[in-house]
N, C-alpha and C positions, 0 to 999 in steps of 0.2 A: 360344778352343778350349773346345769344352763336352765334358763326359767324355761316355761309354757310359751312360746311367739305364736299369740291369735293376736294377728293385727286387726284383722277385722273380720264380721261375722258374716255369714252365709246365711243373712234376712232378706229382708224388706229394701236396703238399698240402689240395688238394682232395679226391681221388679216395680220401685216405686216411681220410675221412670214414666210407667204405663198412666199414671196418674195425673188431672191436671189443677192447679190452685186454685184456691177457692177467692173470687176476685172481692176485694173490699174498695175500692175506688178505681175507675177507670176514666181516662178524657185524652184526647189528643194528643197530649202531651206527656203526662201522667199514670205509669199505674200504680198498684197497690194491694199483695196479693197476701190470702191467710195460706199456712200450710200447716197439714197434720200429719202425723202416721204416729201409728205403733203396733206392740207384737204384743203376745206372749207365746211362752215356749214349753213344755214339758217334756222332761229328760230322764232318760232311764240309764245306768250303766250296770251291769253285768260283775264287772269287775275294775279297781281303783288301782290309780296310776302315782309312783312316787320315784324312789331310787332315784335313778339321772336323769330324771326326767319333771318330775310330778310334785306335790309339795304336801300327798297323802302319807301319812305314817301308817292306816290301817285299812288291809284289804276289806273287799266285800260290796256288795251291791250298795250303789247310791241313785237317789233320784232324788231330783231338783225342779223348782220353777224358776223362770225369768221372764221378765215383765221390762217395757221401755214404751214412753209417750215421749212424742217429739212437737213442740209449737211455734210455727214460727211467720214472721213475718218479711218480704220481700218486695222490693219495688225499685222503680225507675223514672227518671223523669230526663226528656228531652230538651237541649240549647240549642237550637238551629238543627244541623246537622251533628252535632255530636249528642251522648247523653250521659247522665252518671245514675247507679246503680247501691242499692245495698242492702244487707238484708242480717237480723237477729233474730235467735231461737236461740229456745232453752229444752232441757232433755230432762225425763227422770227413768232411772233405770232402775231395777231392784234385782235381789236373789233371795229366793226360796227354797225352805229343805233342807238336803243334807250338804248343798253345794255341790259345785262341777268334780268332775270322776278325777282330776289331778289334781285339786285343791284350792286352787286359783280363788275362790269363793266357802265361804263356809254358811250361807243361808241367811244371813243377819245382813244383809247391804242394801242400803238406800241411800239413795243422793237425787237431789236437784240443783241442777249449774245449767250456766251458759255457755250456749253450742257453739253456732255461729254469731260474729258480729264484723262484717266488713262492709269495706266501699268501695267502688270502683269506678274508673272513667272507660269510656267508648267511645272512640274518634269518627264513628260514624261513615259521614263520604268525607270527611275533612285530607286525606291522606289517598289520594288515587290510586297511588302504584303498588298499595300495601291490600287495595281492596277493601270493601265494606267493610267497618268498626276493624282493621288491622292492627289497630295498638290497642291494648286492654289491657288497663294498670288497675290494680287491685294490692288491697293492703288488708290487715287486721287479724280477726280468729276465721277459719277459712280451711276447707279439705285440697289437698293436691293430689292426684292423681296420674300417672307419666305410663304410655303402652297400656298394656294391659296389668297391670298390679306387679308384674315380677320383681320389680325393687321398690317401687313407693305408689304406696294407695292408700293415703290417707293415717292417722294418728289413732289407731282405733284397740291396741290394744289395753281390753280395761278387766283390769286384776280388781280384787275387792281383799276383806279382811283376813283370808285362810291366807292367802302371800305373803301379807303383811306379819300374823301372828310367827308365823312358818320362819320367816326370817329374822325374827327377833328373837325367836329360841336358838336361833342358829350365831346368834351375836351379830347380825347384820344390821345395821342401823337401816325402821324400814317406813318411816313417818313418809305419807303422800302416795303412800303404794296403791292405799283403795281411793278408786275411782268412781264407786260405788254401785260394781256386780256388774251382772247381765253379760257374763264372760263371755259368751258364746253370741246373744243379739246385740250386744252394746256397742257394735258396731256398725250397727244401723241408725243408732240413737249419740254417739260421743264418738267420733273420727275427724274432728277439725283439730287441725294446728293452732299451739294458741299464738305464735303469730309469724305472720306472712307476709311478702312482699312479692308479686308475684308482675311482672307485664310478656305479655302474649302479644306476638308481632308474625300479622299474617294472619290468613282468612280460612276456610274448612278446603282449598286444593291446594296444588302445588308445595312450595316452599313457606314452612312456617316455623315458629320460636317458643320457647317458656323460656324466661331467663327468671331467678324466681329465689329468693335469700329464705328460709325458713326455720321456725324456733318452736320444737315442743317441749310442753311441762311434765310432760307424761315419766315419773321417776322411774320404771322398770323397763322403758328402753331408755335410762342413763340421762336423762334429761339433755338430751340431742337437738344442735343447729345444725342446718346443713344448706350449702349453696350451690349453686351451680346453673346451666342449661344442657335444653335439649331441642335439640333439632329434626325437625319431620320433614319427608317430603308425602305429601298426599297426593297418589295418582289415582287410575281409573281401575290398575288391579291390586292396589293394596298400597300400606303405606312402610315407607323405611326410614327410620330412626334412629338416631346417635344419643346418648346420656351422659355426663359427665357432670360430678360433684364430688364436694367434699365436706365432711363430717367433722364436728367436733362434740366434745362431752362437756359441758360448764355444771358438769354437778356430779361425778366420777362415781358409778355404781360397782362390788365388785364382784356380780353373779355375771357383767354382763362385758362380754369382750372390748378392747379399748379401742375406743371411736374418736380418739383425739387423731386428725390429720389422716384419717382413714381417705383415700384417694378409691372413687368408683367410678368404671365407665364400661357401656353397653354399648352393643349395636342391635338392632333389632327389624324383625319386618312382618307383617300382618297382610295378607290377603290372600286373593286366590290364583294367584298367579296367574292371570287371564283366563281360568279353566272352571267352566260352569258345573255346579254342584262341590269344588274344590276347596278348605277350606286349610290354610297352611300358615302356622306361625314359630318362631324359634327365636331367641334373643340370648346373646352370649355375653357373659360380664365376667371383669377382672378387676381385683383391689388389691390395696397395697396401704396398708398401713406406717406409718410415722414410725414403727422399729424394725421396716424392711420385711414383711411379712407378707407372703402375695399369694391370692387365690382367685381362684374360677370359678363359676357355676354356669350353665344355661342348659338350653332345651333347645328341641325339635319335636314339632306337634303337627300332624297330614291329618285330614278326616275327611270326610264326604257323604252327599248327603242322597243317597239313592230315592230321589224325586219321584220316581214313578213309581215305584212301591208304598202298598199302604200306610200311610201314618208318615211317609214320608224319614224312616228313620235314619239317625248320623250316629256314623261310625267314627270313631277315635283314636289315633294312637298318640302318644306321647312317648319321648324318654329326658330323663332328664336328671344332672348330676352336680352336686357341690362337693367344693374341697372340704377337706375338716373345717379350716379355718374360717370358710367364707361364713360375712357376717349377712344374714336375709334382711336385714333393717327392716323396711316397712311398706313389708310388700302386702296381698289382700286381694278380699274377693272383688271380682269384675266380671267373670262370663260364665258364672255359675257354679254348680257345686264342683270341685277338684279345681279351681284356681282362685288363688293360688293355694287352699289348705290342699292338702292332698291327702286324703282319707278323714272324715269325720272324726273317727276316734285317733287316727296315727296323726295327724297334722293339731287336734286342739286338745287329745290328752295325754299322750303313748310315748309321742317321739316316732319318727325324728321331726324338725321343725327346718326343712330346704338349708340342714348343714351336715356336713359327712356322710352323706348318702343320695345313693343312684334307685332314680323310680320310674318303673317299667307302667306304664299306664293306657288300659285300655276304657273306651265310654261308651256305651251307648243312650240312644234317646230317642223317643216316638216320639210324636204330635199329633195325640186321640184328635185334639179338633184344634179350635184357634183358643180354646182356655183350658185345655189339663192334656200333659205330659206327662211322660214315665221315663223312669231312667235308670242304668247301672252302669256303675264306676267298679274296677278292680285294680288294687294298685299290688305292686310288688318292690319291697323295699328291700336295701342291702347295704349294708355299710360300705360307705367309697373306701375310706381306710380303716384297716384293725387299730381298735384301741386297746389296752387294758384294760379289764372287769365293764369293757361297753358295747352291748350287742344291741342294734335298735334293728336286727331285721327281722321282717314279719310280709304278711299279706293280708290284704282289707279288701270286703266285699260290700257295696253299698246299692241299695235299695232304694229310689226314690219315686216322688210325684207331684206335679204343680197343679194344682186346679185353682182358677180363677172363680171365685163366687159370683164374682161382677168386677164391673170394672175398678173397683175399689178395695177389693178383699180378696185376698188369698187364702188356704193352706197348703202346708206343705209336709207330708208326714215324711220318714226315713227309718231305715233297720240298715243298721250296720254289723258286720261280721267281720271282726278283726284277731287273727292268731300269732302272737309273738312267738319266735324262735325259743328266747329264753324269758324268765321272768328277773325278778328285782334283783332275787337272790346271786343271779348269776350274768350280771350285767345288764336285764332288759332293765325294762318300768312297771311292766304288770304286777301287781302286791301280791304273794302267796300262790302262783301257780301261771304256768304258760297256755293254759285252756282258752279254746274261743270264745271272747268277749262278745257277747250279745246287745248290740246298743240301740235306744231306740230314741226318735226323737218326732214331734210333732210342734210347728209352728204354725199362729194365726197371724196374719199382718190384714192392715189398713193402711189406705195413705189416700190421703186429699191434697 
């Protein structure tokens, strides 16, 4: 049994970029800023996810609510030329209803914890040859992010009590499972590492660094360290990037593959290859686990953006393949919907989750104006290899739209159309029948 991998949610923490803090003290030297955001989400599913996938024992239509406030505080203050930085927030997420369509949540979850709490130095002009603030040492509770999400974006998958209960019927010892809900947004609200050591060497061009030790508490990815660097070069038509780490488990989970001396490294590249409206990324990764175990996964992703056409709309293609074995650690959204989940219902209820299967993917997406988009995603899934009693191929047709209310406030409604090959019975996850899953979902965000 492999759990649900939603590292993190396809909210508000992107979109909440658009946003600026709300200043509590400012002076020459000194600032001092408030931050806010939060969601709520209403979710419909059609049909419930279990078997090899899901942690539902009974088919049939669920709907749910999820809710997450996020508070926090951030500041910096100036020495000379150098300055040091830091910032704490705390987060509450809840779930409502009948819980997520694969179990992960059963409606009863609430929590308030602390989000972020770190500090960090900037060298400012103190270092020439490294360029403005070229060394940035940072330590504490803190989100990492490397590329675009395809291996690590942040600690955000958050399970609640249906995991928990689930697992302890199954004789799984499951104490720290819930995180407290908001399976699906809680990733806009709980995605820090709880702790970090992180220094960034190098400026926004050229040749730059993360060299970066990291420790999550999070029990359903295995209570995982992991260390390593990554290397960027940042030019004028895009950037190319090296990954290399390595994984351990200090709390041995056994749904969840073994991460002791697990060896991973990528190469990667993002831009447009000097070609206007161009829009190309691909990143290839290989591991090798501590009992000699080795796998692949990457992608190749072209698009482009026919400019001179109304709406300006971008076309998409993607493909993109993992071995059985490869483990997706903690990868997550970053450039919208389809990365890294790939299908709304195939990526956070259904299966598969970027292991044993190859996904044919095509996007599109308008821009009515400069605040509401529309968009379609189609994925086409297939098992990289035959397992035994396990079929997770299907195809997912997804529906969307962004509208900015202001510069503050979004929603963002979706209808998803997902058709498994087979269901529970016969290898898939769908509960009681292979029928098109009708899914719908509607989110509010804020953020100051």
């Amino acid at each position: 049994m492999q759990p649900v991998m939603k590292y993190s949610a396809l909210a508000a923490a992107v979109w909440a970029f658009n946003a600026t803090a709300l200043p509590v003290m400012e002076s020459d030297s000194t600032s001092l800023n408030l931050s806010l955001d939060g969601g709520l989400g209403y979710f419909n599913s059609q049909q419930s996810y279990g078997g090899n996938s899901g942690f539902r024992s009974e088919e049939g239509s669920v709907s749910w609510q999820e809710g997450y406030f996020k508070a926090g505080l951030d500041g910096s203050h100036s020495f000379g030329s150098s300055s040091v930085y830091g910032g704490v927030s705390v987060s509450a997420t809840s779930t409502t209803g009948d819980g997520d369509a694969a179990g992960l949540t059963n409606g009863e979850e609430r929590r308030v914890a602390l989000e972020n709490a770190y500090l960090g130095w900037k060298s400012g002009s103190l270092i020439p040859a490294l360029g403005e603030n070229g060394v940035d040492i940072s330590f504490g509770r803190q989100t990492l992010a490397i590329g675009d999400g395809f291996l690590i974006n942040g600690d955000a998958l958050n399970a609640g009590k249906g995991a928990e209960e689930a697992l302890e019927s199954w004789g799984v010892p499951a104490h720290d499972v819930d995180r407290g809900g908001a399976y699906w947004m809680g990733g806009s609200a709980r995605s820090a590492f709880d702790r970090t050591l992180i220094v960034r060497l190098g400026g926004d061009s050229g040749m730059r660094a993360d060299v970066f030790k990291v420790q999550s508490d999070n029990r359903l990815q295995g209570w995982t360290d992991f260390s390593g660097i990554n290397l960027e070069y940042v030019g004028e038509t895009g950037t190319v990037g090296a990954l290399l780490f390595t994984t351990d488990s200090y709390g041995s989970y056994s749904i969840l593959a073994d991460r002791d001396n697990l060896d991973t490294m990528s190469l990667r590249y993002q831009g447009s290859l000097g070609i206007d409206n161009l829009f190309f990324s691909s990143e290839v990764a290989r591991q090798k686990s501590d009992s000699g175990v080795v796998a692949h996964a990457g992608y190749v992703e072209a698009g482009w953006t026919f400019a001179d056409l109304m709406w300006s709309p971008q076309l998409t293609y993607r493909y993109s393949s993992f071995d059985e074995n490869f483990d997706a650690l903690y990868y997550g959204f970053s450039r919208g919907y389809g990365t890294w989940f790939q299908g709304e219902v195939a990526a956070n209820y259904a299966g598969p989750f970027n292991s044993n299967t190859d996904v044919q993917h095509i996007g599109l997406k308008a821009s009515v104006n400069d605040g509401f988009s529309i968009g379609a995603l189609w994925f086409d899934f297939s098992d990289h290899q035959k397992q035994a009693g396990v079929n997770n191929n299907g195809q997912e047709l997804d529906l969307y739209a962004e509208y900015f209310l202001n510069d503050n406030m979004l929603v963002s409604p979706l209808l998803g159309f997902y058709s498994p090959e087979k269901d529970a019975a016969n290898g898939g996850s769908q509960l009681g029948n292979s029928d098109t899953n009708l899914y719908a979902q509607l989110g509010f965000y804020f953020f100051y």
